[in-house]
N, C-alpha and C positions, 0 to 999 in steps of 0.2 A: 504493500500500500504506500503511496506518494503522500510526504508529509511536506510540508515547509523547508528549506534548506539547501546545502550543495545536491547537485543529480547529474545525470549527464545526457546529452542530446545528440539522438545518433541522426544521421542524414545519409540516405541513399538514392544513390542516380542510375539506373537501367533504360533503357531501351523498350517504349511499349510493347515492340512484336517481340523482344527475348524470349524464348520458352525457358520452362523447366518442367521437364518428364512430361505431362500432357498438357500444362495449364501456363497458362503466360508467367512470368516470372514476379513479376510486383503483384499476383494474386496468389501466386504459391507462400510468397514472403511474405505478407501481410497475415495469412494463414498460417502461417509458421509463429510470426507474434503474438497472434490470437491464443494459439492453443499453448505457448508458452509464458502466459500468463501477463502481456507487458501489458503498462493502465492503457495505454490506448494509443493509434496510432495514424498518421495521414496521408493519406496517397494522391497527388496530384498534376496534373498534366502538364507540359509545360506549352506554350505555343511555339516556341524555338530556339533549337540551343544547337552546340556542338560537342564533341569531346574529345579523347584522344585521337579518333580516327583524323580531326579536322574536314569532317565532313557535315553538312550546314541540313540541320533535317530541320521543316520548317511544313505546313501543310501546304503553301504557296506553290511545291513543285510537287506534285502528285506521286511520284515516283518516290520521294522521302516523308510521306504527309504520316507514314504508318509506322516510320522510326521515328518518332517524336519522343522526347525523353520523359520519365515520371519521376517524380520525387516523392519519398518515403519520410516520413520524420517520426520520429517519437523520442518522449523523456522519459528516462525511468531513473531507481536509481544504481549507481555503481557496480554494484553488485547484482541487477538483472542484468545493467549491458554485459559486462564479464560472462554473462550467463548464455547470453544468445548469442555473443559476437562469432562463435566460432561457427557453431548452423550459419550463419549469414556469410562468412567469408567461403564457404562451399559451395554455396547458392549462388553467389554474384561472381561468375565468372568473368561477365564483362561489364563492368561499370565501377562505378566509383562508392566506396562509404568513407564517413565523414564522422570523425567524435570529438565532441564538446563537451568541458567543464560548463555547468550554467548554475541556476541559483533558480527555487523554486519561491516564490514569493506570496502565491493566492491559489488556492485549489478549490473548484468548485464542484461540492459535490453535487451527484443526483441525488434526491431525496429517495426516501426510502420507499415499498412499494406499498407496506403496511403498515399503519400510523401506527406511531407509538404513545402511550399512554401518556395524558397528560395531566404532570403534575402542577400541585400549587404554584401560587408565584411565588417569587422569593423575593423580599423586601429590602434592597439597600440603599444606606441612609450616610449621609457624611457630608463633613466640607467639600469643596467644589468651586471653581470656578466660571463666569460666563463673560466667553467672548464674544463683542458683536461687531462686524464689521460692515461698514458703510460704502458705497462705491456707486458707478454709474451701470447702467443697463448695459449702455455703448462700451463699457468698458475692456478692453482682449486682451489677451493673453497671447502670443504669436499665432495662432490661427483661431482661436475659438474664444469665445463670452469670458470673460475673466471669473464672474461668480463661479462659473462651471467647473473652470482648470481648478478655483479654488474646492470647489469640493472633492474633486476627485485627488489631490494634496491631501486632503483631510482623510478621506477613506483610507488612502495611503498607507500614512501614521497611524491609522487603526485608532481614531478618533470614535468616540462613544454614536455619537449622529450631529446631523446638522443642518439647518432649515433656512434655504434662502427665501425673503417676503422680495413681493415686489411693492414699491409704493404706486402710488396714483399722481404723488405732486411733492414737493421738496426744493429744497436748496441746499447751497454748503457754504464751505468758508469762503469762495469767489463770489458768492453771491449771486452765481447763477440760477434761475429758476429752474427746476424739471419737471416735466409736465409730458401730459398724455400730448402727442399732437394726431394732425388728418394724415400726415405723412409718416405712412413704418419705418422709412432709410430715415428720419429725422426722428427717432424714438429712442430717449436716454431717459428713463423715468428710474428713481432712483432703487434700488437693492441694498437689501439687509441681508446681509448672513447672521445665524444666531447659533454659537457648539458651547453647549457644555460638559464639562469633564475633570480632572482633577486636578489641582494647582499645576501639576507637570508639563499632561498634555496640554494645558491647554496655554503654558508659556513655550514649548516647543512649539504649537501651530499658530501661535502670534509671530514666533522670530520666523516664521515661514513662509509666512501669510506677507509678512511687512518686505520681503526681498520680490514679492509680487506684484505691490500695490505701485501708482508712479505718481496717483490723486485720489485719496481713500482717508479712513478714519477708521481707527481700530478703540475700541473700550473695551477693561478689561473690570471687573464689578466680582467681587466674594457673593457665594451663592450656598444655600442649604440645598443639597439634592437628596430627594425620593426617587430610587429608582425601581417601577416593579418586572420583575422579569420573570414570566414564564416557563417553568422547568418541561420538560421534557420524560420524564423520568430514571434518564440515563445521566452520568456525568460525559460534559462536551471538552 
């Protein structure tokens, strides 16, 4: 099972029409990873490549549209690649594999297929934290809404949650007005974000938050939190 942490990321490049024994070769392999346990894996076509041969398979010249190359990828950890690598080097007579050091950072499970019993919630209570921070609609971040970049920063850090408002109407310290207007491309109305969490995170997602902002306002306010949470009946 794939937890959090170092893993490694294997990458294989064959040739669509390569066989092995009766069945194309990137469906014999894929099936080899299956039944040897790896979390899961991805096979995909390429529209045009070359490789050792230096020869240009591309579907443009019909004659090479059925050597087009597929790539294989999957993570597991160390100790499963160790484990297949050597089935694979059997298998891949002609083509290329590929291993990486990588770092596993978020895993998302599928839920499970029979709910499991649900316990009380559990009630905690302590000092706390609340950051709120102030900014423009228009605001970006190098391609996307700046609130946005900011919350996905926040889930990041594994911030507890966090609630962007949008206003209706405002100003700031320029003394600019923000308001709803007729025109969308002229729409800066202003945004709140609101995270609360515990003295820690929530002065790491301030010094985080602040190397994002270029015209914002950050307040930082002591807070009593309730927080009720839900068991499960398992420990997570």
């Amino acid at each position: 099972m794939l937890n959090k942490g170092p893993a490694r990321k294997v990458t294989i490049y064959v040739n669509e029409d390569t066989r092995h024994h009766l069945s194309a070769l990137h469906d014999a392999i894929m099936t080899f990873l299956l039944h040897k346990g790896v979390a899961g894996a991805t096979a995909t076509r390429a529209f045009s490549g070359f490789g050792a041969h230096h020869a240009l398979h591309t579907p443009q010249v019909e004659a090479m549209g059925e050597h087009l190359p597929i790539r294989i990828e999957f993570v597991d950890t160390a100790e499963k690649v160790d484990e297949v690598l050597p089935g694979l080097y059997d298998m891949v007579g002609d083509g290329l594999i590929e291993v990486q050091d990588t770092t596993i950072v978020k895993i998302a499970g599928r839920p499970s297929a029979v709910p499991e019993p649900r316990a009380p919630h559990i009630r905690q209570a302590g000092p706390a934290r609340m950051l709120r921070v102030f900014l423009g609609e228009a605001d970006r971040w190098h391609d996307e809404p700046l609130y946005d970049a900011i919350v996905k920063k926040l889930r990041m850090m594994e911030v507890a949650g966090a609630t962007v408002y949008r206003g209706i109407l405002g100003y700031g310290a320029k003394g600019h007005e923000h308001k709803r207007s007729f025109f969308p491309v002229s729409r800066d109305l202003p945004v709140m974000i609101s995270v609360i969490d515990t003295p820690e995170k929530i002065e790491a997602a301030a010094g985080a938050i602040e190397g994002m902002l270029d015209d914002g306002l950050l307040v930082i306010s002591e807070a009593d939190m309730v927080r009720l949470v839900h068991g499960t009946g398992t420990d997570r």
